[in-house]
C-alpha positions as a Markdown table, in Angstrom:
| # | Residue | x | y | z |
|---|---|---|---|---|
| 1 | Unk | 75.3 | -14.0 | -30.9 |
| 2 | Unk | 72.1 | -13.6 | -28.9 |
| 3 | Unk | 69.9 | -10.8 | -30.2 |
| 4 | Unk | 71.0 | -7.5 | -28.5 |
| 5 | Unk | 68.3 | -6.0 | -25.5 |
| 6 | Unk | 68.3 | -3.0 | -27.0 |
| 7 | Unk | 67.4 | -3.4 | -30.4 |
| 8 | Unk | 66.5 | 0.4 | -31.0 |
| 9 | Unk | 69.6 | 1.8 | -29.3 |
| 10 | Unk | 72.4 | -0.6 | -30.0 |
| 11 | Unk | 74.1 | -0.4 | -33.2 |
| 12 | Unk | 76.6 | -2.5 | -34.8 |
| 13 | Unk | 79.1 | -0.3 | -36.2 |
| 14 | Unk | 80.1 | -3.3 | -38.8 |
| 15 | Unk | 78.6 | -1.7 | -42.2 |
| 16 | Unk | 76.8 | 0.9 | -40.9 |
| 17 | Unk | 77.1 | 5.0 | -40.3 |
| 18 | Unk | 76.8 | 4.9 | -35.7 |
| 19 | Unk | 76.1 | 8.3 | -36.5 |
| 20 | Unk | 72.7 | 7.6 | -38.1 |
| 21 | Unk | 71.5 | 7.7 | -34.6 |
| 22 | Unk | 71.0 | 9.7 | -32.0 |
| 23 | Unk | 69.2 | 12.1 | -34.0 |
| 24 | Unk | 69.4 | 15.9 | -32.2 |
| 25 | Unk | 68.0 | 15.7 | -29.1 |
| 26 | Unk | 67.7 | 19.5 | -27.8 |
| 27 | Unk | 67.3 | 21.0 | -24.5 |
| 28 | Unk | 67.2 | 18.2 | -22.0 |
| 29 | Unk | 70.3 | 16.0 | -23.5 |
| 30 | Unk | 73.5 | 17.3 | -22.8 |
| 31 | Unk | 76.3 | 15.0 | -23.2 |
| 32 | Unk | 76.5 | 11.6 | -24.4 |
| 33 | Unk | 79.1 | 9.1 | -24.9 |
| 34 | Unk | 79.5 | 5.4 | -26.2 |
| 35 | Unk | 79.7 | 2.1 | -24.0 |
| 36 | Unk | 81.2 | -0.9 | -25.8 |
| 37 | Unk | 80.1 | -4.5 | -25.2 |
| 38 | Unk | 81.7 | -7.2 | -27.1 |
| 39 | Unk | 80.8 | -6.1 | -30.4 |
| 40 | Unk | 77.7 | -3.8 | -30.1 |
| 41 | Unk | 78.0 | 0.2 | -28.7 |
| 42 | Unk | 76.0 | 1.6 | -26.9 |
| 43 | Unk | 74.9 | 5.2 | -28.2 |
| 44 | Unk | 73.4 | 5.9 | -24.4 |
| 45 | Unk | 72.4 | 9.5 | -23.1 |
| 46 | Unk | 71.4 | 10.8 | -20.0 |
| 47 | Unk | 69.1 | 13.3 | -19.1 |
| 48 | Unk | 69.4 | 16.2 | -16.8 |
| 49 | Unk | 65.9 | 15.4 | -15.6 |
| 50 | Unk | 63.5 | 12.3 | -15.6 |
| 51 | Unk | 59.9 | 11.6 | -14.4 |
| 52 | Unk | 59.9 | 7.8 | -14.3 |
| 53 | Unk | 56.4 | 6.2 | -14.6 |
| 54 | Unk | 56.0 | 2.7 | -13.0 |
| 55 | Unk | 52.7 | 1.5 | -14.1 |
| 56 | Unk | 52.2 | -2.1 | -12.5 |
| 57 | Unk | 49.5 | -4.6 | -12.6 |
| 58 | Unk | 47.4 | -5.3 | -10.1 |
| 59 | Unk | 45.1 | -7.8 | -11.3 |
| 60 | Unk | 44.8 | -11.3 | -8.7 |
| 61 | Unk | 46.9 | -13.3 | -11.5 |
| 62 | Unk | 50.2 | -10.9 | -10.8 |
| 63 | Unk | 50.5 | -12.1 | -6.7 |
| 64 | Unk | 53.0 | -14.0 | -7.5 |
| 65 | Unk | 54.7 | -11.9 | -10.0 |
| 66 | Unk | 55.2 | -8.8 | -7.1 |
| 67 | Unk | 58.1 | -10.7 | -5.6 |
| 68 | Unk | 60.0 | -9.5 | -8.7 |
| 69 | Unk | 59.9 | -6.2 | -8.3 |
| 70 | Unk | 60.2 | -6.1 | -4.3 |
| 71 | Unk | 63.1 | -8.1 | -4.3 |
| 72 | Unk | 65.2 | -6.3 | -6.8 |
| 73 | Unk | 63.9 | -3.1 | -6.4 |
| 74 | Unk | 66.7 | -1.5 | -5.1 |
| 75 | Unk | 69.4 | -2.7 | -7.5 |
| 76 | Unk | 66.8 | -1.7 | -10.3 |
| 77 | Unk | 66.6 | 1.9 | -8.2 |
| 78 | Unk | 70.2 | 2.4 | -7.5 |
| 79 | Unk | 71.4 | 2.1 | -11.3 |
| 80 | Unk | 68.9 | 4.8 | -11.7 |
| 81 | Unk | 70.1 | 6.7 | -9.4 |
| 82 | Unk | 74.0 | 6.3 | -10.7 |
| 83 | Unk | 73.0 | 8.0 | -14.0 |
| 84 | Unk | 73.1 | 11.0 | -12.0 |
| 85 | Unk | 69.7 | 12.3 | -13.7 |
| 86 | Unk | 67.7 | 14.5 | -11.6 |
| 87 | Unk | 64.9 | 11.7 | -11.1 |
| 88 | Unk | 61.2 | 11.6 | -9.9 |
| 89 | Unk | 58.7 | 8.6 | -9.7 |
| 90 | Unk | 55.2 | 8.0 | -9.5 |
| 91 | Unk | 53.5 | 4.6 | -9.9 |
| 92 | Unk | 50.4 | 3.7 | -11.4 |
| 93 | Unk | 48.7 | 0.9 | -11.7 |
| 94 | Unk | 46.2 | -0.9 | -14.9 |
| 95 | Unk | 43.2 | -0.7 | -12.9 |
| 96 | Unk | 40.6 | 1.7 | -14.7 |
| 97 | Unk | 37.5 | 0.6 | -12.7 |
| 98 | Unk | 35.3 | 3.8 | -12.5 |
| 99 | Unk | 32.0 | 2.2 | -11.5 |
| 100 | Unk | 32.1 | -0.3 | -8.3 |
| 101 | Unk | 30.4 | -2.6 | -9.8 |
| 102 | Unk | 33.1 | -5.1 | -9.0 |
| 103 | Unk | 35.5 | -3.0 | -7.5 |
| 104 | Unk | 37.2 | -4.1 | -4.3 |
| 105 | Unk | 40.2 | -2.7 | -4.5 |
| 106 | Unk | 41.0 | 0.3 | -2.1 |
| 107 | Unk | 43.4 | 2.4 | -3.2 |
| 108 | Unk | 44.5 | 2.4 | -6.8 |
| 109 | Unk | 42.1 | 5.1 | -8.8 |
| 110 | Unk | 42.0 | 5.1 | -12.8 |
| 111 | Unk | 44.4 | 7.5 | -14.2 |
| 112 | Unk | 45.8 | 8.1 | -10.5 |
| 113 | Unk | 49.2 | 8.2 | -9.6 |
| 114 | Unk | 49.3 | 6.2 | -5.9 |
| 115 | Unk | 50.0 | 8.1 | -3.0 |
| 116 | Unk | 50.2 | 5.4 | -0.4 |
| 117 | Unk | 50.8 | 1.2 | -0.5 |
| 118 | Unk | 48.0 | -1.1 | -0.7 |
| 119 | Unk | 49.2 | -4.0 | 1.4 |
| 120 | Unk | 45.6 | -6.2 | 1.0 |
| 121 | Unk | 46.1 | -9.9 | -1.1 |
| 122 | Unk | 43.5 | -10.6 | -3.5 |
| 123 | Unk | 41.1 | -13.3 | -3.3 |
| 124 | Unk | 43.1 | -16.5 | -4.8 |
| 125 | Unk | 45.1 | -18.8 | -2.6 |
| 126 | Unk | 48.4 | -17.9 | -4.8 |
| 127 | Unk | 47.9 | -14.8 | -2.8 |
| 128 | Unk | 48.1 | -15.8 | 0.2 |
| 129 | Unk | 50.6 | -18.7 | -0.2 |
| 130 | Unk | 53.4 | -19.6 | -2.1 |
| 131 | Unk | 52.4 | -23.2 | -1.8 |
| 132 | Unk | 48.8 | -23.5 | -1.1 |
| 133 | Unk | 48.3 | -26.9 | -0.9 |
| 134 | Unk | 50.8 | -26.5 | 2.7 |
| 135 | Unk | 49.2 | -23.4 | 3.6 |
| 136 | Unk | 52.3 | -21.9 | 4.1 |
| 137 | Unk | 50.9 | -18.3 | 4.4 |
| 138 | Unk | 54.3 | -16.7 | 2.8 |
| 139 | Unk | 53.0 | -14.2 | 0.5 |
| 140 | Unk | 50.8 | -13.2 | 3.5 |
| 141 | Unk | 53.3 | -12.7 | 5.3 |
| 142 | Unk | 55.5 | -10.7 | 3.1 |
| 143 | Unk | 52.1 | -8.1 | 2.6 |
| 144 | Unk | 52.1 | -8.0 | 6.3 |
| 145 | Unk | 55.7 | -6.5 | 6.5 |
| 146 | Unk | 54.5 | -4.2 | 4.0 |
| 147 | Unk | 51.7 | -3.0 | 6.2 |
| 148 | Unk | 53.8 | -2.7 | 9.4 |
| 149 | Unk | 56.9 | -0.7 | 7.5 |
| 150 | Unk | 54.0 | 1.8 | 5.2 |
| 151 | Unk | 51.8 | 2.3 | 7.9 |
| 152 | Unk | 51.2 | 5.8 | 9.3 |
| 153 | Unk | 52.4 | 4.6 | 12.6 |
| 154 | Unk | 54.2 | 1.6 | 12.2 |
| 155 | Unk | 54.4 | 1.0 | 16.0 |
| 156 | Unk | 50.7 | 0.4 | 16.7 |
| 157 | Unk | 50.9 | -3.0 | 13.7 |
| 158 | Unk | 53.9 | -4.8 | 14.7 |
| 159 | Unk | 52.1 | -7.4 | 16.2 |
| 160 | Unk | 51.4 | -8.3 | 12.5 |
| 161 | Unk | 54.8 | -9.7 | 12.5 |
| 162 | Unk | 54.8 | -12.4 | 15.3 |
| 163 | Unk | 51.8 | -14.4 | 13.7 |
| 164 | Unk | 52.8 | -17.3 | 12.8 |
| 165 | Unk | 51.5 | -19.9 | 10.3 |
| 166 | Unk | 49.7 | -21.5 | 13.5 |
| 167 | Unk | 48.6 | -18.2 | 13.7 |
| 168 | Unk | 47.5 | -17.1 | 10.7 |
| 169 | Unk | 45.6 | -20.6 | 10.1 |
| 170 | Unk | 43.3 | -19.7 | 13.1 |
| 171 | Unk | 42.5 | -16.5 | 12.1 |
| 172 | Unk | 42.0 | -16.7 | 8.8 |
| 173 | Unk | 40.7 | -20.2 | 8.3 |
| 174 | Unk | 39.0 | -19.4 | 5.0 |
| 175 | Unk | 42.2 | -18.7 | 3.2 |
| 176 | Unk | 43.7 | -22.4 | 4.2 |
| 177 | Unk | 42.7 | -25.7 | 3.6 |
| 178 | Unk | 42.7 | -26.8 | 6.9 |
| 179 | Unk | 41.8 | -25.1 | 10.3 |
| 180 | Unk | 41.1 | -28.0 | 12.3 |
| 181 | Unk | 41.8 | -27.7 | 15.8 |
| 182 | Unk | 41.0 | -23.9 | 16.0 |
| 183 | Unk | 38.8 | -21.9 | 17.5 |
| 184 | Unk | 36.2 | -20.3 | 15.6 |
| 185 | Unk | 35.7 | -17.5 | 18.2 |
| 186 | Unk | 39.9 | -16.4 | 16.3 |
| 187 | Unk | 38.0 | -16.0 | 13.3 |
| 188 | Unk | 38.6 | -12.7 | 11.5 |
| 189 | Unk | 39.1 | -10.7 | 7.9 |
| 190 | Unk | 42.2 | -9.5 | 6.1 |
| 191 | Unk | 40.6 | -6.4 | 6.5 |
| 192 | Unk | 39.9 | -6.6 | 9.6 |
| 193 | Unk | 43.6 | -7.8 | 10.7 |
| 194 | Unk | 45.6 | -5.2 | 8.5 |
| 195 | Unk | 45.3 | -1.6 | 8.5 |
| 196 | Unk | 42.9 | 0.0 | 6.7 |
| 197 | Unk | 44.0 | 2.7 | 3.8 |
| 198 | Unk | 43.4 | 5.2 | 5.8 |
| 199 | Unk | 46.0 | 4.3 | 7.9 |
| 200 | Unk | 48.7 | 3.9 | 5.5 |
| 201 | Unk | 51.4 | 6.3 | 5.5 |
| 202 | Unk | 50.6 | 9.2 | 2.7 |
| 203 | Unk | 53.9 | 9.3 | 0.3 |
| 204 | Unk | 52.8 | 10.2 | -3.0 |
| 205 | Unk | 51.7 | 10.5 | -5.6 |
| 206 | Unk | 55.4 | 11.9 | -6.8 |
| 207 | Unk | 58.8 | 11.2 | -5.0 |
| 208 | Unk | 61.2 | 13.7 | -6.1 |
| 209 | Unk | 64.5 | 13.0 | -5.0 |
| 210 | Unk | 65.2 | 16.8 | -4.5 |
| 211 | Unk | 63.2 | 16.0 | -1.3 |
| 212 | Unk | 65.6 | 13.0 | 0.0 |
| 213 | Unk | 68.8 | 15.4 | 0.1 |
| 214 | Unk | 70.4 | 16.4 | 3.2 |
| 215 | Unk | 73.4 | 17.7 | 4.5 |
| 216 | Unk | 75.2 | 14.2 | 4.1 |
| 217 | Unk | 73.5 | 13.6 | 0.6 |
| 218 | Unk | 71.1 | 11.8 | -0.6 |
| 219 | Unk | 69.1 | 9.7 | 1.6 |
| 220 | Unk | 69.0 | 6.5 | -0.5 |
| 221 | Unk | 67.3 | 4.3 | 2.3 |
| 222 | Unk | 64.6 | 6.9 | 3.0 |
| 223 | Unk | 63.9 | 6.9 | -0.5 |
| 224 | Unk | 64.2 | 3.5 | -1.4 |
| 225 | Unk | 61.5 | 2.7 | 1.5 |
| 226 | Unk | 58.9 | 5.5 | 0.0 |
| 227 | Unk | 59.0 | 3.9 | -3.2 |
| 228 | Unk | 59.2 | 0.1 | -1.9 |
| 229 | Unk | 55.8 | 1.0 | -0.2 |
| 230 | Unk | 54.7 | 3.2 | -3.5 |
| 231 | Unk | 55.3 | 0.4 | -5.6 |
| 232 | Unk | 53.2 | -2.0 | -2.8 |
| 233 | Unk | 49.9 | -2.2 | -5.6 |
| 234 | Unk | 48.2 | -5.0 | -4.1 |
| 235 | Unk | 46.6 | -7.6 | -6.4 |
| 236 | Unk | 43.0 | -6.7 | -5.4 |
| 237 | Unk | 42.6 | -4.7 | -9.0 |
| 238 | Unk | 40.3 | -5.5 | -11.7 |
| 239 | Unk | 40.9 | -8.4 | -14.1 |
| 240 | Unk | 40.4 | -6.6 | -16.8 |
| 241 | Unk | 44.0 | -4.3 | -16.8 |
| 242 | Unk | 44.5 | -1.6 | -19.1 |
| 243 | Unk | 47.3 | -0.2 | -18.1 |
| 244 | Unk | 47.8 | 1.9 | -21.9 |
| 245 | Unk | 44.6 | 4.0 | -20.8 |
| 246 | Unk | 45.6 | 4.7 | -17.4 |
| 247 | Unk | 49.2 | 6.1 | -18.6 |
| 248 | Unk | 46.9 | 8.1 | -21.7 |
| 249 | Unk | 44.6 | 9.4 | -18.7 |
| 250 | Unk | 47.4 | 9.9 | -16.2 |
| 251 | Unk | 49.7 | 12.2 | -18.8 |
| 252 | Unk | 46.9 | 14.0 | -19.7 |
| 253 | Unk | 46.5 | 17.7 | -19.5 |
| 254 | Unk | 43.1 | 17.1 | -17.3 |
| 255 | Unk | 45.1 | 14.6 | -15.0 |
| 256 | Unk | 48.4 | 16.8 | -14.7 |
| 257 | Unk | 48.6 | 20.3 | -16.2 |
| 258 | Unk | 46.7 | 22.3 | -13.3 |
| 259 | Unk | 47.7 | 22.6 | -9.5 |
| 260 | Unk | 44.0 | 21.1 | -8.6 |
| 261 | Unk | 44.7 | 18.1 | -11.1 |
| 262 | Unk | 45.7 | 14.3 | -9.1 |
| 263 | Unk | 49.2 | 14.1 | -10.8 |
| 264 | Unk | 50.0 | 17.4 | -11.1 |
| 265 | Unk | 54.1 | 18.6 | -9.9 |
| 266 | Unk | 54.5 | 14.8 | -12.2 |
| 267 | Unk | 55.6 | 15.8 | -15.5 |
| 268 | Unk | 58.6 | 18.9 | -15.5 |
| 269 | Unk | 58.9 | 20.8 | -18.6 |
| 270 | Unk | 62.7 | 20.3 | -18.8 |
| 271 | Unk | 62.1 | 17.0 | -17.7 |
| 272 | Unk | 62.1 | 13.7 | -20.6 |
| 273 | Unk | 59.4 | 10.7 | -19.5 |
| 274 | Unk | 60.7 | 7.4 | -18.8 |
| 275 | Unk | 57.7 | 4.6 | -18.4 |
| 276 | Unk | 57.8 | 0.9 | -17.3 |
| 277 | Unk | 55.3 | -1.4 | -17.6 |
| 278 | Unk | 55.0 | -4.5 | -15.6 |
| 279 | Unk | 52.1 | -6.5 | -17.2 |
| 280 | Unk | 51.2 | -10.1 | -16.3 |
| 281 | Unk | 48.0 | -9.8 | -18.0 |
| 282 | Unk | 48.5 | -7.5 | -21.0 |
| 283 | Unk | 46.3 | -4.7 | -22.0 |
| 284 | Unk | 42.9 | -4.5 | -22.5 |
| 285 | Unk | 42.2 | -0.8 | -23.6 |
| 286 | Unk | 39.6 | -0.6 | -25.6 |
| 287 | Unk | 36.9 | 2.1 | -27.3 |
| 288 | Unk | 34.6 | 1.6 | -24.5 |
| 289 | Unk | 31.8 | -1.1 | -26.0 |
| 290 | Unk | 33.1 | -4.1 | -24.5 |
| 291 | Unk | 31.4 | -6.0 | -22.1 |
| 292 | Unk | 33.1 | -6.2 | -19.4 |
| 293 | Unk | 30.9 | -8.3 | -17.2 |
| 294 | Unk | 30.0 | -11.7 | -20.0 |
| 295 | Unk | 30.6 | -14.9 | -19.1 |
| 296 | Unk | 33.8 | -14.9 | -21.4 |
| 297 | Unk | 35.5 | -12.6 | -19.1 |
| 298 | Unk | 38.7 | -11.1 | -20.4 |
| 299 | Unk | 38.9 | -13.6 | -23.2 |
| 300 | Unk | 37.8 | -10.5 | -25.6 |
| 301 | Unk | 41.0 | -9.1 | -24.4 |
| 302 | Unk | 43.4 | -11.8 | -26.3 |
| 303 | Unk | 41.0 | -11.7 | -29.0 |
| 304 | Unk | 42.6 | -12.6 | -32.8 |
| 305 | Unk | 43.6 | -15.1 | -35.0 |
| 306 | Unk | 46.9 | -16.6 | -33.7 |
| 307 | Unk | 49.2 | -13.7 | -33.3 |
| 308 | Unk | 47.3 | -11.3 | -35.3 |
| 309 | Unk | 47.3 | -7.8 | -34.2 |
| 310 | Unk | 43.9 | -7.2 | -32.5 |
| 311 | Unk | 41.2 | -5.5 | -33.9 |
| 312 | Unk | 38.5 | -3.4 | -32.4 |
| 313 | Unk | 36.7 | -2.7 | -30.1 |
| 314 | Unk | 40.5 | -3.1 | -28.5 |
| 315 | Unk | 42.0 | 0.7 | -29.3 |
| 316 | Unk | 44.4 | 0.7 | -32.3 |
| 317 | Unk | 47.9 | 1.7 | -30.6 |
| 318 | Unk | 49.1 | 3.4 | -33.7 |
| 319 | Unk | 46.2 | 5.5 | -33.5 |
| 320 | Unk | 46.3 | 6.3 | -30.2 |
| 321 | Unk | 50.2 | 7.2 | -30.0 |
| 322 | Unk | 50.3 | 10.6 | -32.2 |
| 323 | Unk | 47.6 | 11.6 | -29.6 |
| 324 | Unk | 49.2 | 10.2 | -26.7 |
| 325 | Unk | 52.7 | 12.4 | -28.0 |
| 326 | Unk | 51.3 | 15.4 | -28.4 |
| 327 | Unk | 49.3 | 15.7 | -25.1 |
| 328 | Unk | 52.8 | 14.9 | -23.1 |
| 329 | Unk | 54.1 | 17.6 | -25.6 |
| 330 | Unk | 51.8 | 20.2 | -24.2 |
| 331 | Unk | 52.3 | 19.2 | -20.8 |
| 332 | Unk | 56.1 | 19.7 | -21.0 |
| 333 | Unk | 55.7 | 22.9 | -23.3 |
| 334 | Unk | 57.4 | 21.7 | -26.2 |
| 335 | Unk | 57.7 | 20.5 | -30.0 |
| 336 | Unk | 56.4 | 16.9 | -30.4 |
| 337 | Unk | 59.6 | 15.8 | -32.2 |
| 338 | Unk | 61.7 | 16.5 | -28.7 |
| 339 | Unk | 58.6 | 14.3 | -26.8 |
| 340 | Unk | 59.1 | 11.8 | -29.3 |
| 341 | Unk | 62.8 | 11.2 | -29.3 |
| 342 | Unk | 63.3 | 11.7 | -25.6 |
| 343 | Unk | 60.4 | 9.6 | -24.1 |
| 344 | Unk | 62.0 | 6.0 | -23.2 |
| 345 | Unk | 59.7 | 3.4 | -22.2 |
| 346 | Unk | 60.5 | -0.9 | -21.1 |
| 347 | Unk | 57.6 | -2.8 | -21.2 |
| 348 | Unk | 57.8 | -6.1 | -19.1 |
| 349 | Unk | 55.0 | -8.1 | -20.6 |
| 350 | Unk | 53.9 | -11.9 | -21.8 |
| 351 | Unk | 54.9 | -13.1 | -25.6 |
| 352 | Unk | 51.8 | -12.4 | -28.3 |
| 353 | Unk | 49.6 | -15.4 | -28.4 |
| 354 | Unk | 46.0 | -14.5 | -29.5 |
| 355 | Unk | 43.2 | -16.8 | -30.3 |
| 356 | Unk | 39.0 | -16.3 | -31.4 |
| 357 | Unk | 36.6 | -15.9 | -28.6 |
| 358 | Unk | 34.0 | -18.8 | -28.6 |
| 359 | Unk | 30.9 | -18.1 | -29.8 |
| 360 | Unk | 29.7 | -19.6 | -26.0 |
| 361 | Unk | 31.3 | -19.3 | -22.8 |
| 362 | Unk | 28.9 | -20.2 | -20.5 |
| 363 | Unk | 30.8 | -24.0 | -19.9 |
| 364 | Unk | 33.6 | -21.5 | -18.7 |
| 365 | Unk | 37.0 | -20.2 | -20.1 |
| 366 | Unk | 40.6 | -20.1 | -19.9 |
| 367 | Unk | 42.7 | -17.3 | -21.1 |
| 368 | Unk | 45.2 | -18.2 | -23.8 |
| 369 | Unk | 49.0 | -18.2 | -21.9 |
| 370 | Unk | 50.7 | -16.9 | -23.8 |
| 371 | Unk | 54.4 | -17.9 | -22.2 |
| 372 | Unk | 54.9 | -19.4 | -18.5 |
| 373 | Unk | 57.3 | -17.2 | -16.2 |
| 374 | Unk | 59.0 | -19.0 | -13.3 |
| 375 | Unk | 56.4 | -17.0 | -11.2 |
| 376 | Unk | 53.2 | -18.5 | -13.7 |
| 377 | Unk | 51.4 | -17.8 | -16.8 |
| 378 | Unk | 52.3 | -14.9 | -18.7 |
| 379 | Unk | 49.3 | -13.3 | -20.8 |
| 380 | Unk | 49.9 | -11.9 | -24.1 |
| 381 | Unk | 51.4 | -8.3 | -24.1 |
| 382 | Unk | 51.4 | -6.9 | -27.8 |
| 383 | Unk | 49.9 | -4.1 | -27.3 |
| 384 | Unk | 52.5 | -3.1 | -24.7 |
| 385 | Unk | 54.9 | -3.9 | -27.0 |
| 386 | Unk | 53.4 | -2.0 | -30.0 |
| 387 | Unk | 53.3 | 1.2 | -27.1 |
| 388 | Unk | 57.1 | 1.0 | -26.5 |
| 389 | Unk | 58.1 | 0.3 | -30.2 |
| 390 | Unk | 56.2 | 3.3 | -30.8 |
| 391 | Unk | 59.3 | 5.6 | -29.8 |
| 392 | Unk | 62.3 | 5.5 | -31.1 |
| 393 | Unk | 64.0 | 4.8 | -27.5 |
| 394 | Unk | 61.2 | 2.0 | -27.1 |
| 395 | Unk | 62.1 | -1.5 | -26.1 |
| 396 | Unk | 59.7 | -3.9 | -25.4 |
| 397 | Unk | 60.5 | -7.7 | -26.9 |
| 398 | Unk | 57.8 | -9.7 | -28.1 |
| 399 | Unk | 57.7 | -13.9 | -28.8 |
| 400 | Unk | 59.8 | -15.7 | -26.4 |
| 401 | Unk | 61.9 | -12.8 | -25.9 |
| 402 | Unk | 59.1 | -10.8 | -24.1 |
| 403 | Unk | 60.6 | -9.9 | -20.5 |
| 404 | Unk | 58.4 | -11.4 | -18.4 |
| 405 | Unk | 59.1 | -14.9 | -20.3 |
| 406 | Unk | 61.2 | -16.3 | -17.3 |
| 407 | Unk | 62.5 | -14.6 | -14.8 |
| 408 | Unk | 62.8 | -10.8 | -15.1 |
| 409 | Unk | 65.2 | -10.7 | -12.4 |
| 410 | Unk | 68.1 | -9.7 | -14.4 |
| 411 | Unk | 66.3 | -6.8 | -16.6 |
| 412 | Unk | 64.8 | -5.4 | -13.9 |
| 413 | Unk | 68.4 | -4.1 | -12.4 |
| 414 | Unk | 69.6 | -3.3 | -15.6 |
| 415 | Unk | 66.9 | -1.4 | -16.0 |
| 416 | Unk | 68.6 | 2.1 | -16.4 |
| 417 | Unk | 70.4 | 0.3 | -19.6 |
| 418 | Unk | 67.6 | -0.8 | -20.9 |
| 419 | Unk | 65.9 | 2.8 | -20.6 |
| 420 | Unk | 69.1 | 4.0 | -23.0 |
| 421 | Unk | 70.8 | 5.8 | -19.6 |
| 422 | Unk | 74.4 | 5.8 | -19.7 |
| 423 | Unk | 75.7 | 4.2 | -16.6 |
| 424 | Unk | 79.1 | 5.3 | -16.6 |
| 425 | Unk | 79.8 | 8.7 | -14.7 |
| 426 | Unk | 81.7 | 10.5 | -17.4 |
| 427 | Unk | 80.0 | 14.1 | -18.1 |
| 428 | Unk | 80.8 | 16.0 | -21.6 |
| 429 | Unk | 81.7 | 12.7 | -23.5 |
């Protein structure tokens, strides 16, 4: 039988005590009950409360990979939602550029939670085209529906969405190879053409869904669109991600504990933490001397022997996790042991595939892929993985069962089983 998706969660009761887990979850637990499938049971709680993290990459390499979460976002959102938790989101993304330097990406800040959707491609062709040698301008397209429907006033774009390829070719004849036959007076910028950030609709940074009730109930399709434009990173972000030292910045008592901080209303006290990561290119957190700007580019990042655990200056996970537990503990205003045992976190990441960086990279690089998705290469996501495994309600594969490995499709909507939720509607089990 194929390895169960939740290896931390699911027991088999065959020769073993079920009731060795769930330890005593105080507080923010209270009722729980067992879901059988085939010959594993689920030992599944749900929460009262949950502050869901998304924290997505935004790197050019992950254009291709967005399509995942757009398209099944709202399967993914509505299983959520059935858990009956009382949920809020916020998304973040891996970019932790500070200085500029080569910063071109508009809207996503380090350690910020968005508060609006960044509809701009990044500079590759792949963004721009799902078949760039036809110049088929789909990916384009799809960011300029995301423009139109997060704008601030959606009526003033919706020109956006009668340009055609013909169209698009004319006016943006750098980003296809071939613009004969066009005038170069059409000529324009991306930049120019969409709307600027300032014109995006302001949503965030959190989305409670206390807000999307109404006398009818909840207001799923009002909510669904706030987060589908939320969840609209862009792919303008720095190649170097580090999505582990946003989420340490973002949960941090600086970032969220007072009513001046960026995040802060994010993390309730009654509340557990659910986080996601969706990683193309890993994590590259590290203790600050790396230089970022060599000719070997983020080779350091997948720096090891084979699939060796990494050693510095990328940040030992280990070390950083006590630390990590204990300022979410103060945020929340309890015990570490309840952060611990109620933080869930699904890492959607590339199998571990490290290699030594060459003494000289001036003759050029190539990151080490570490699996191929049906979107592209994967890059290697252990320390993701060592982040999730870290808590007990952890789950994030590694080797060719990492979840971006193929197609994520399917995880992605069973996503609220994944996080340990139970799915069924039964209430003191």
């Amino acid at each position: 039988m194929k390895p169960s998706l939740l290896p931390i969660l699911v027991l088999s009761c065959v020769g073993l005590a079920c009731a060795e887990y769930p330890v005593d979850l105080p507080r923010s637990q209270p009722w729980e009950f067992e879901e059988e499938e085939g010959d594993d049971i689920y030992l599944c709680r749900t929460p009262e409360a949950t502050d869901f993290l998304f924290v997505i990459d935004n790197a050019g390499r992950s254009c291709p990979f967005q399509k995942y979460l757009r398209h099944n976002l709202s399967e993914m959102v509505d299983g959520l939602l059935d858990t009956g938790t009382d949920l809020q989101f916020g998304v973040l993304t891996g970019h932790a550029e500070e200085t500029g330097v080569i910063d071109a990406e508009p809207v996503a800040r380090r350690g910020h939670l968005q508060d609006r959707a960044q509809p701009l491609p990044g500079f590759s062709m792949e963004c721009y085209h799902e078949q760039p040698a036809h110049g088929d301008f789909r990916r384009l397209q799809e960011q300029l529906q995301i423009a139109v429907e997060c704008a601030a006033e959606p009526a003033q774009w919706e020109h956006l969405l009668d340009l055609n390829r013909q169209d698009l070719r004319c006016l943006l004849p750098q980003h296809t190879i071939n613009s004969e036959g066009c005038n170069p007076g059409q000529a324009t910028t991306v930049e120019q053409l969409l709307p600027s950030p300032e014109q995006m609709r302001v949503i965030g940074p959190v989305i409670a869904i206390e807000d999307y009730e109404g006398p009818g109930g909840l207001d799923r399709s009002a909510l669904l669109d706030d987060l589908r434009c939320l969840t609209a990173v862009g792919s303008r972000g720095f190649g170097i991600q580090k999505p582990i030292e946003a989420v340490e910045i973002a949960l941090s008592p600086a970032f969220s504990s007072a009513e001046h901080a960026p995040n802060y209303g994010f993390i309730r006290p009654l509340a557990s933490t659910a986080i996601t990561f969706f990683s193309v290119k890993g994590d590259c957190s590290h203790d600050g001397t790396l230089d970022e700007r060599t000719s070997c580019g983020d080779l350091p990042c997948y720096a090891g022997d084979g699939d060796g655990a990494p050693g510095p200056p990328l940040i030992d996970v280990d070390e950083l996790m006590p630390r990590f537990a204990a300022n979410l503990a103060q945020l929340r205003g309890v015990d570490l042991d309840e952060v611990i045992h109620q933080t869930r976190v699904v890492s959607f990441h590339g199998a571990t595939h490290r290699r030594p960086v060459p003494d000289d990279c001036s003759a050029g690089y190539q990151s080490p892929v570490a699996c191929h998705s049906s979107a592209g290469p994967v890059f290697s996501g252990d320390q993701l993985a060592r982040f999730a495994q870290w808590f007990p309600r952890g789950y994030g594969p590694e080797d060719e069962e990492a979840l971006l490995c193929g197609d994520p499709s399917l995880e992605l909507t069973r996503l609220a089983t994944l996080l340990g939720f139970c799915t069924a509607g039964i209430e003191d089990g």
